[in-house]
VEXDOMI-849048 format. One record per residue: residue number from 1; residue in three letters; x, y, z of N, C-alpha, C in turn. Coordinates in steps of 0.02 Angstrom, whole numbers, plus 50000, padded with zeros to 5 digits. Layout:
residues N
VOBA;i;aa;n_xx;n_yy;n_zz;ca_xx;ca_yy;ca_zz;c_xx;c_yy;c_zz
VOBA;NUM;Ala;X;Y;Z;X;Y;Z;X;Y;Z
...
END
This chain:
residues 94
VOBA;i;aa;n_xx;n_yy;n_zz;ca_xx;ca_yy;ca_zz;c_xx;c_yy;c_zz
VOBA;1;Unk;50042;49941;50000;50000;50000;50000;50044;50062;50000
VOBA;2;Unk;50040;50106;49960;50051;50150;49950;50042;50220;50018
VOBA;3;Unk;50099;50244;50043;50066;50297;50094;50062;50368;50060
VOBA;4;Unk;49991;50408;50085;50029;50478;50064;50041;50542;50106
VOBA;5;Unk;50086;50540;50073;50136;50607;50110;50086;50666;50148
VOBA;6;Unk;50087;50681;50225;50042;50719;50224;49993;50754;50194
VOBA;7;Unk;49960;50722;50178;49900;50710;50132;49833;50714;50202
VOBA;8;Unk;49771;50726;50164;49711;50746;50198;49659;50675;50178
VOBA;9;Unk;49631;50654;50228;49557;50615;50239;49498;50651;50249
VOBA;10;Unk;49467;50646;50197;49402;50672;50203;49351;50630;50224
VOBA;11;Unk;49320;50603;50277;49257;50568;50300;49199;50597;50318
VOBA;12;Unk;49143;50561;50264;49086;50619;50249;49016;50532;50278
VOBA;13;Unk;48966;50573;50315;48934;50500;50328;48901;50506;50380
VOBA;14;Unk;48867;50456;50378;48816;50415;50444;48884;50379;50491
VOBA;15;Unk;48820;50337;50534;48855;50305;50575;48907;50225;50581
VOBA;16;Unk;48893;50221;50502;48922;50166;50472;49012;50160;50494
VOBA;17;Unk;49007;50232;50494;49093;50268;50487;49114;50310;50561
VOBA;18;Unk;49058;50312;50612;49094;50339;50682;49125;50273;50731
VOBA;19;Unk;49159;50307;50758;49209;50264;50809;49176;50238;50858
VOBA;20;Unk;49099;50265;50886;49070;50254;50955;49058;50178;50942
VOBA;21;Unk;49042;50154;50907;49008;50089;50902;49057;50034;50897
VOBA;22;Unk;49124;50070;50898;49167;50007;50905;49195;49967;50983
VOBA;23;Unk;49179;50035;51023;49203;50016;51096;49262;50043;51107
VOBA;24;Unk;49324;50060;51049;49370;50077;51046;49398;50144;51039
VOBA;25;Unk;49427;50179;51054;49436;50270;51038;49484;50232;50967
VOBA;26;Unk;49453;50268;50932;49496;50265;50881;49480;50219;50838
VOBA;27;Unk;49451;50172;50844;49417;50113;50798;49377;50126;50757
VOBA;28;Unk;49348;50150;50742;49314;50164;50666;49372;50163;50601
VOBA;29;Unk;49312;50135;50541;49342;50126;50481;49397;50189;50468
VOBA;30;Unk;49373;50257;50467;49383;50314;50455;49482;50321;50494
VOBA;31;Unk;49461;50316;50550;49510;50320;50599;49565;50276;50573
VOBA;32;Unk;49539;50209;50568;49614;50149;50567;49635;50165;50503
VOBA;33;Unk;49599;50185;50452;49637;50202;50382;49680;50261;50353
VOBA;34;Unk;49655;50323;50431;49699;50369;50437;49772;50363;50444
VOBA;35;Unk;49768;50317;50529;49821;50309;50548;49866;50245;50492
VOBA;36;Unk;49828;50214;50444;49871;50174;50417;49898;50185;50355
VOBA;37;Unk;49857;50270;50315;49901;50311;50268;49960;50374;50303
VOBA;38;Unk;49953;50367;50373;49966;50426;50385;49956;50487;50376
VOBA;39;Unk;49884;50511;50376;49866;50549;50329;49821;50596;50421
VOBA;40;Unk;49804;50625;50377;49740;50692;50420;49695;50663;50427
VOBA;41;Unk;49647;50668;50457;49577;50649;50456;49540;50704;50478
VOBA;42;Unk;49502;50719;50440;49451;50770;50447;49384;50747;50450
VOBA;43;Unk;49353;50702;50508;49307;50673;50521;49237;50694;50516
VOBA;44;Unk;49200;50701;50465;49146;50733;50469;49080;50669;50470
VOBA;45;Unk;49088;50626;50511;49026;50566;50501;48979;50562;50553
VOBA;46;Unk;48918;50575;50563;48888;50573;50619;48842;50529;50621
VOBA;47;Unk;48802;50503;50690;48748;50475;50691;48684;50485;50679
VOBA;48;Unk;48649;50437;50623;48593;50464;50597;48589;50512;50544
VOBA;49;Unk;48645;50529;50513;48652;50575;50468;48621;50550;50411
VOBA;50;Unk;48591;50596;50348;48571;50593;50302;48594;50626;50234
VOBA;51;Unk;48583;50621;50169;48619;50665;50138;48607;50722;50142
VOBA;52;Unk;48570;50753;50164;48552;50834;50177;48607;50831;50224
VOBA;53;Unk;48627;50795;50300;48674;50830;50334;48759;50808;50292
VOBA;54;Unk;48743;50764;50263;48830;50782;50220;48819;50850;50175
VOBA;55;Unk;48777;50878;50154;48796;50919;50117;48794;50962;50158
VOBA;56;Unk;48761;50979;50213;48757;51035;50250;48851;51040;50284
VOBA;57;Unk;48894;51002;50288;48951;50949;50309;48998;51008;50270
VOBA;58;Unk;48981;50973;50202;49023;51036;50166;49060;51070;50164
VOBA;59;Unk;49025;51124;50180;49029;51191;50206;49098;51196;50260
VOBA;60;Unk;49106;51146;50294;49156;51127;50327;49213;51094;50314
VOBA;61;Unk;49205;51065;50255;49264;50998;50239;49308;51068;50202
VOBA;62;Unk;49380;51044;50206;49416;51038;50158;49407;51062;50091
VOBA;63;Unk;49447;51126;50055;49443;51130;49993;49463;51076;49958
VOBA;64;Unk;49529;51034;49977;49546;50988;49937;49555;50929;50018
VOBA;65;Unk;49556;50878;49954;49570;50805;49995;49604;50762;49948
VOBA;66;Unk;49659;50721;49956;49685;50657;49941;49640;50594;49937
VOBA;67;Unk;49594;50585;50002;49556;50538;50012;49492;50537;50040
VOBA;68;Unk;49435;50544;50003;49375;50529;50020;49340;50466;50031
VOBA;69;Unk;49298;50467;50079;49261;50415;50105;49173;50458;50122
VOBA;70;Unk;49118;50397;50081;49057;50416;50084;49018;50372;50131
VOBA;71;Unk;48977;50376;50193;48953;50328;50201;48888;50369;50204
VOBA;72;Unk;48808;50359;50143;48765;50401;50184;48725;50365;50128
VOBA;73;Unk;48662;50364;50145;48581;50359;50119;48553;50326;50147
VOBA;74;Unk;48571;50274;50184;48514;50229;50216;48465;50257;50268
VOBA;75;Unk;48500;50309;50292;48443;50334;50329;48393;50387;50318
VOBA;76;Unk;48399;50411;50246;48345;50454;50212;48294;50416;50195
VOBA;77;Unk;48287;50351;50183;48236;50334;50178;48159;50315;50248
VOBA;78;Unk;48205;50318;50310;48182;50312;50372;48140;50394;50398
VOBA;79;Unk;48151;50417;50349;48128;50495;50356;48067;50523;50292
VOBA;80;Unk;48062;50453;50252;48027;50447;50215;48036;50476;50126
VOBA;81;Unk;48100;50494;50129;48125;50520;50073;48123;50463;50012
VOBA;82;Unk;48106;50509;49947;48132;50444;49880;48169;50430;49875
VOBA;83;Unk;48215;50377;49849;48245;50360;49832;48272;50419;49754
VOBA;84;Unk;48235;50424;49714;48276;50505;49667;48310;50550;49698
VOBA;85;Unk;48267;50575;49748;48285;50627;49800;48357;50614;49846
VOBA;86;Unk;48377;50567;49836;48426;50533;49887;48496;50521;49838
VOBA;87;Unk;48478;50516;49779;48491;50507;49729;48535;50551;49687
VOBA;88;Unk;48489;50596;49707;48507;50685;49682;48563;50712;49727
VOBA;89;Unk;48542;50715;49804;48571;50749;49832;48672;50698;49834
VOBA;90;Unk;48669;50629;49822;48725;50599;49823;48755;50635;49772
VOBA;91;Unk;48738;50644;49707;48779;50676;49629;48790;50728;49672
VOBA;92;Unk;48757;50779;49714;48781;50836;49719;48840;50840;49755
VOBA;93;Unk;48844;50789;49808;48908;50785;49839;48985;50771;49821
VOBA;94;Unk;48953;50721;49752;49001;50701;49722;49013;50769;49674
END
C-alpha cells in the first residue's frame, strides 16, 4: 500500500463510519485508515446522518482532499425520502 505524504482524509457519513460503536477510541473505519496512510483525518461522520446533513458537512470539509470516504443514504429513507431525491442529493456531493 502506497502511503501519502501528508496528505488529507476526508470522511463524509452516517454512523456506518463513527468510532462510538466500536468500543474503541479510535476504531472506526475512518480512523484505522487514517492512521494506516498517515494521513489527516478530517472526520465529518455522524449519527443518523442523512444526505442533507453531508451536504450541509460541506461547508466545513476541506477545499481539497487526497482521500474521500462516503458513508450516507440509508437513513433518508427512514425519514421517508425517495429514493431520486437521495439520489440527487448523492451527485451533488460528488
Amino acid at each position: 500500500m502506497q502511503l501519502i505524504a501528508m496528505g488529507i482524509y476526508l470522511a463524509l457519513g452516517d454512523s456506518i463510519s463513527i468510532d462510538d460503536y466500536t468500543g474503541v477510541h479510535g476504531g472506526g473505519a475512518p480512523s484505522q485508515l487514517a492512521r494506516k496512510l498517515g494521513v489527516e483525518l478530517v472526520h465529518l461522520t455522524r449519527d443518523g446522518y442523512t444526505t442533507q446533513g453531508v451536504l450541509a458537512d460541506l461547508a466545513h470539509a476541506p477545499a481539497a482532499a487526497d482521500v474521500v470516504t462516503l458513508t450516507a443514504g440509508g437513513n433518508d429513507p427512514l425519514g421517508g425520502d425517495l429514493s431520486c431525491a437521495i439520489l440527487r442529493r448523492l451527485h451533488q456531493v460528488g
